[in-house]
Structure formats: C-alpha cells, structure tokens
C-alpha positions, 0 to 999 in steps of 0.5 A: 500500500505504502508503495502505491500511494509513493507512486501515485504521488511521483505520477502526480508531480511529474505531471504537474511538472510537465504542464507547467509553462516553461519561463523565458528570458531575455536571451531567449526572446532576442535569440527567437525575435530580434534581428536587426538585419534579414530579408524575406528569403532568410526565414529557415536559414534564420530560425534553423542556424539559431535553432528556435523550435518549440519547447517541446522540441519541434519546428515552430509553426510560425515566428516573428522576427523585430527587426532593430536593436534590443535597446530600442525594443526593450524602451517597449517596456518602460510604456504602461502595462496595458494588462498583466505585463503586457506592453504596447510600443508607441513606436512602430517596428519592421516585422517578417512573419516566418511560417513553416511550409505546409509540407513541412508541418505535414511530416512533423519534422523537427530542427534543423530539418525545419523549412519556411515560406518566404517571410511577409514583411510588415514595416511600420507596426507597433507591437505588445510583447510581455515584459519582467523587471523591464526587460522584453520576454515575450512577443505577444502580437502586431497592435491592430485595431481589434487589438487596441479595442480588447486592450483598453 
C-alpha cells in the first residue's frame, strides 16, 4: 500500500511538472525575435542556424522576427502595462512573419530539418510583447485595431 500511494504521488508531480509553462528570458526572446538585419528569403536559414523550435522540441509553426536593436525594443517596456505585463510600443517596428511550409508541418519534422515560406514583411507596426523587471520576454502580437479595442 505504502508503495502505491509513493507512486501515485511521483505520477502526480511529474505531471504537474510537465504542464507547467516553461519561463523565458531575455536571451531567449532576442535569440527567437530580434534581428536587426534579414530579408524575406532568410526565414529557415534564420530560425534553423539559431535553432528556435518549440519547447517541446519541434519546428515552430510560425515566428516573428523585430527587426532593430534590443535597446530600442526593450524602451517597449518602460510604456504602461496595458494588462498583466503586457506592453504596447508607441513606436512602430519592421516585422517578417516566418511560417513553416505546409509540407513541412505535414511530416512533423523537427530542427534543423525545419523549412519556411518566404517571410511577409510588415514595416511600420507597433507591437505588445510581455515584459519582467523591464526587460522584453515575450512577443505577444502586431497592435491592430481589434487589438487596441480588447486592450483598453
């Protein structure tokens, strides 16, 4: 009996664990989001050779790369909080949305066998990403006008 009620007990934590959401920092964000130069072209030779995946270790569907400086994105978070730590710029940034190949996705593969349609480029676009102790961990969305309205 005493053996069973450990086990249960251990199967429970692991399982705990294993939902519990992983924590990002600020190394993590710049490797995943900034680049200060990239064409459309570059997406699966960006995300390959910085090895960005999932979590759980697979190809990321989709990343958004902010093309400046981390200084110049981290000002982002010296804005107010919108909600939680979520922050909006009131600069605008160029942005390239990477998405994996439909292909791609379909065969589930996994880094750095991870391919990509040419990037959209969106120039101009003010952003909310999630901020700790005033530096950038999260990118959260390009501001659109649907956003600002569920925002405020």
């Amino acid at each position: 009996m005493k053996i069973s009620i450990f086990a249960s007990v251990l199967l429970l934590s692991a399982a705990v664990l294993s939902v519990e959401k992983v924590k990002h920092d600020v190394k993590w964000f710049t490797n995943q989001h900034i680049i200060e130069e990239m064409n459309e072209d570059d997406c699966t030779n960006v995300i390959n050779g910085r090895g960005i995946m999932k979590d759980d270790g697979s190809c990321k569907w989709s990343n958004t790369f902010i093309k400046a400086p981390l200084k110049a994105v981290t000002n982002v978070c010296e804005t107010p909080a919108l909600k939680g730590n979520l922050h909006r710029s009131t600069t605008p940034f160029d942005l390239i949305y990477c998405e994996q190949t439909k292909e791609n996705a379909a065969k589930t593969a996994k880094p750095p066998h991870c391919e990509y349609e040419k990037g959209r480029l969106h120039d101009d676009k003010k952003i909310i990403i999630g901020c700790e102790d005033g530096i950038p961990v999260h990118y959260e969305r390009i501001v659109t006008l649907v956003t600002v309205r569920k925002m405020n």
